[in-house]
Every structure is written in C-alpha cells, then in structure tokens.
N, C-alpha and C positions, 0 to 999 in steps of 0.2 A: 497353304495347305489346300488340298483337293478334296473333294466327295468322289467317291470312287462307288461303283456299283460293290453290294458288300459282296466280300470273300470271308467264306471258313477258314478257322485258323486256330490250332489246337495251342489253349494258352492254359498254362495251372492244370491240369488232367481234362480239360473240359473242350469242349469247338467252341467259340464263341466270332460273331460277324464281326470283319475289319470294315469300316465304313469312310473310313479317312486315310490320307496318305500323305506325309510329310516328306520331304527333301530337302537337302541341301548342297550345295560343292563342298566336300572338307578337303578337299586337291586337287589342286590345278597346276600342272607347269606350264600352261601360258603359252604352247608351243603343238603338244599333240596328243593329252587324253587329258580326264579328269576324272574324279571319282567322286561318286553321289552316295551320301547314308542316306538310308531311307527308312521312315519308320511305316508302319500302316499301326493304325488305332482303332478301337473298339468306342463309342460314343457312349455315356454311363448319363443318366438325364438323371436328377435329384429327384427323389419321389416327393421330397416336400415344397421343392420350388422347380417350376418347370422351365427357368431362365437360367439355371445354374446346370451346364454339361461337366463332366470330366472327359478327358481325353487318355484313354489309357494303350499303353502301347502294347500291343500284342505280339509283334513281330519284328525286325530287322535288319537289320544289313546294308552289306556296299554293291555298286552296281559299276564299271569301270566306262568310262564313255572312252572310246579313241575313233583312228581312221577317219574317213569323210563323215561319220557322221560327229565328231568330234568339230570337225572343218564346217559343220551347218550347223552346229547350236550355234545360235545366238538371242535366245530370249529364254525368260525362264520358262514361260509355256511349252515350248522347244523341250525344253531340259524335262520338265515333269511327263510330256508326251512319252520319250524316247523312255524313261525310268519304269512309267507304265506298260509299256509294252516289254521291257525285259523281263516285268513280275508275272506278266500277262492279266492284267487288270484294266480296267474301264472305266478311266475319268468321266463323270456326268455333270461337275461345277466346282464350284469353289468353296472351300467350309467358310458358313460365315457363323463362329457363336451366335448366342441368341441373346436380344438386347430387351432388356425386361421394359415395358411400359414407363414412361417419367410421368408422374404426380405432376402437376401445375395446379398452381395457386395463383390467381390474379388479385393484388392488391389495388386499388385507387386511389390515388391522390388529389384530390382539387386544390386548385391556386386559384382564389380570385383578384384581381388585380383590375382594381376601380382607377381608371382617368378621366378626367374631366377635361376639355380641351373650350377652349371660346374665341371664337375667333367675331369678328368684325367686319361683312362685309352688307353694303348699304343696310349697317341697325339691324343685322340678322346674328342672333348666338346661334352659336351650333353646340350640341353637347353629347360627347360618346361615352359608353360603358361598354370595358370589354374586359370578357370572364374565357380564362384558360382553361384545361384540362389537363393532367400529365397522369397517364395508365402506364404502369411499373408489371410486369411479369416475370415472376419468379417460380422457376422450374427446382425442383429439389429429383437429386435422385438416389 
C-alpha cells in the first residue's frame, strides 16, 4: 500500500480525505494487458489509542493496464506508478501501520560457579574462583 498525497472523495453523503492507496493484479493473461483493483482509503486513527489506525475504503475500482506500457511493467512500483497516474494522484511513500512502543522488562539471573583448581609446579598452588552472569531479556508486547 502507498501514502498518496490526500484526495477528496465523497463517501456516505460526506467528502472525506483518501490518504492511502491499495492495488493489486486481479488479471493477467500473461501475454498483453492486465487489470488492477484499486482501492484508495480514508486513514481513521483510534481516539483512545494512537497505534491502532483503520483503513476504510472510500473509493474503488479497475484500471486496465495494456500496449507498451503493459510491455514495461515489471515491478510492482512500476504497477502502482502507472495506477496513480490513471487516478491522477501522487504517491509520497509507502503506508507503514503504526507499531506501538514494546514494554521490556530485564530479568537477571546469577550463576555462580566456585573451582578450585591446584596445580604443582616447583611447591607453588594456584587457586581460581570464577563467578558467571547470565542477563535474560524479556520483551512483552
């Protein structure tokens, strides 16, 4: 899905801004045209949480790709350019939902793990002690 520069778009008796613009191929014969739905959508942001949008479709329809420009699609970029321009609208990015903040909680763990080691060399001990750590992180979302 695209962020499109908004367009008016009379939905339910009212105008309201199309902000988004969805596509897809629903026909291709593989040979020499294809056809795009397209929706464009109205972005609806949750008054009690501002990570939760709705996407509501305001508008619709098919757009027929053929001819040479049929022969130069080859990428979806391609495909949503050419779509844009037949609605006459003005891709600006890409939608990306809004991903709310993750909570992290850091737990620790200590392991301590006592050796003793002795070794012998001309009537000298040697003697180690060695203490682990193991920090565990756990994200919740």
């Amino acid at each position: 899905m695209k962020l499109i520069e908004p367009v008016q778009v009379w939905f339910k008796g009212a105008e309201v801004a199309a902000s988004v613009l969805a596509s897809n191929s629903s026909y291709d014969n593989l040979s020499t045209s294809a056809t795009f739905d397209y929706q464009l959508m109205q972005i609806v942001v949750n008054p009690n949480n501002p990570y939760i949008e709705e996407l509501t479709i305001v508008a619709n329809g098919t757009v027929l790709m053929d001819g040479q420009t049929y022969l130069d699609w080859d990428t979806n970029d391609y495909a949503y350019d050419w779509v844009a321009s037949q609605l006459n609208i003005v891709i600006i990015g890409n939608y990306v939902p809004p991903v709310p903040p993750s909570t992290t909680t850091s737990t620790t763990t200590s392991t301590t793990t006592k050796s003793q080691t002795t070794s012998t060399t001309s009537s000298t001990t040697t003697k180690s002690q060695t203490t682990s750590t193991t920090s565990t992180t756990t994200t919740i979302q």
